[in-house]
N, C-alpha and C positions, 0 to 999 in steps of 0.2 A: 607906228607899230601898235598903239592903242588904238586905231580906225579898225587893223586887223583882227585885233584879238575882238571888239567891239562886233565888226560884221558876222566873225565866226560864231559867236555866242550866238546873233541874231539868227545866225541860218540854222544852226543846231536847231534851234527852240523855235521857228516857224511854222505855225500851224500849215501840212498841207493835205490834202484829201487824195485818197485811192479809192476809185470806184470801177468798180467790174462791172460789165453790162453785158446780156445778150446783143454776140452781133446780127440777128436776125431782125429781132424788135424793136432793140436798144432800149430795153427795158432792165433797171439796177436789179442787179441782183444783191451787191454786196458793198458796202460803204465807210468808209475808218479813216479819223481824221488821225495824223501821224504828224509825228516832227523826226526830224532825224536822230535825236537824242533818245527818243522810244525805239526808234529799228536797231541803233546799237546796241545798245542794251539789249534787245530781246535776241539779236543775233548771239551777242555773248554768251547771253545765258542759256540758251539754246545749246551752243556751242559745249561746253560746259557742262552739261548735263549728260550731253552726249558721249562725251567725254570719262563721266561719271559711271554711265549706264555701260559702257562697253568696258572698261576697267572692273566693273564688280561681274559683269558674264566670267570674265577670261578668268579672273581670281576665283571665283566660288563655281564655276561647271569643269568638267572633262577638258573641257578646251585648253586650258593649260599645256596640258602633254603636249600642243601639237608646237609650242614656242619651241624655237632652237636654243638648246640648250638648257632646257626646263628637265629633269627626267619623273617618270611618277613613283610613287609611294611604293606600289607593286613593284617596280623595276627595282628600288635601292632595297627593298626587304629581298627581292632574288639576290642579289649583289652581296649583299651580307651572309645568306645561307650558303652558296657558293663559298664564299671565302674561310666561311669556317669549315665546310666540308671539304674543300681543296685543304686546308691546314692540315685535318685528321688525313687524310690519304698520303700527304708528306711524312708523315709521323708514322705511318703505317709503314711506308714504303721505307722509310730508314730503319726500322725496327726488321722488316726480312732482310732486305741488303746485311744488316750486320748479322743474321740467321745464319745464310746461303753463304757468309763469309766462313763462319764459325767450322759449318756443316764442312767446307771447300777445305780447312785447313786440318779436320779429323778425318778426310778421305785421303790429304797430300802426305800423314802424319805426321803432320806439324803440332798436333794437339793430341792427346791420349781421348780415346772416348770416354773414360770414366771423369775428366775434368771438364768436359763438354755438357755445358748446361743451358738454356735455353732462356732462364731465367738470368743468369748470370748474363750472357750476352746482350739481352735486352736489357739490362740497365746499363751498359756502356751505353746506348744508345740514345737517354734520358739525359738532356743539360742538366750541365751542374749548376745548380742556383749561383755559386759562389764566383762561379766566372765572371759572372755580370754585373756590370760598373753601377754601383747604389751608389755613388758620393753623389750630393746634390751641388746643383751648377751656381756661379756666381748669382745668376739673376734667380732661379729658386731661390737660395737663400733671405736676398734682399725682400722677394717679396714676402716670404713668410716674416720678415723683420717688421716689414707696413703691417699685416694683417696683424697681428701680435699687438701691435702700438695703437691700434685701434679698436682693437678688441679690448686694451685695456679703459682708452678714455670711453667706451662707449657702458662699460661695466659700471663705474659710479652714477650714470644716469641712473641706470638702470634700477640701483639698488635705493635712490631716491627716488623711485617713481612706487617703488614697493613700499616705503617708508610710509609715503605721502598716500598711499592707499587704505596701509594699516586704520591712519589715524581717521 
């Protein structure tokens, strides 16, 4: 096993020569003495680079957009205006529905016109804050209990780093 390991080194590290010639003339054009330990290496590094050089195109140009699954900046800022514009037209659309309710029930007289308010109706339409479940969950808890506990050991640094300034 040490003959092998022995030859392999040898071959690696054998001087051998590439030379390009005119086949006309057969006059050198070009001449490099190489071992094989230089062609890998320069293959790697080659490799490598290339590697490097198409990774920083895709990151820093346009080209990004076109990966699957990538979306651009433009697209998610549409995505977001949309979605608060869809919200307000939901809000809109629930505030007539309860109008067109109101209006439906002082035409069926179900309602007196003079109790018929416009304003009044649209705040039925407005959630109530109070419906909505504020108790905070097992693991909120816990974590505000870490942040707390480390906010405290971090505070005595701190006040020894001012101390140690003062003087």
């Amino acid at each position: 096993m040490s003959k092998k390991k022995h030859s392999f080194r040898r071959k690696l590290f054998t001087k051998n020569r590439l030379i390009i010639l005119n086949e006309d003339t057969f006059e050198e054009l070009f001449s490099f003495k190489l071992n094989l330990m230089n062609v890998f290496v320069t293959f790697t590094l080659g490799g490598i680079f290339l590697i490097l050089i198409t990774t920083f195109i895709i990151a820093f140009t346009p080209l990004r957009e076109f990966i699957p699954g990538y979306s651009s900046t433009e697209l998610k800022r549409n995505a977001t205006k949309l979605a608060i514009k869809s919200d307000s037209l939901e809000t809109a659309l629930r505030q007539n529905e309860a109008y067109i309710k109101g209006v439906q029930k002082v035409l069926k007289g179900e309602l007196e016109y003079s109790k018929f308010n416009k304003d009044s109706i649209l705040a039925e339409t407005v959630e109530d804050p109070s419906d909505l479940n504020m108790k905070a969950s097992d693991a909120e808890v816990k974590l505000r209990d870490e942040v707390a506990k480390t906010e405290k050991e971090q505070q005595p640094k701190s006040q020894e780093k001012k101390k140690s300034d003062k003087k």
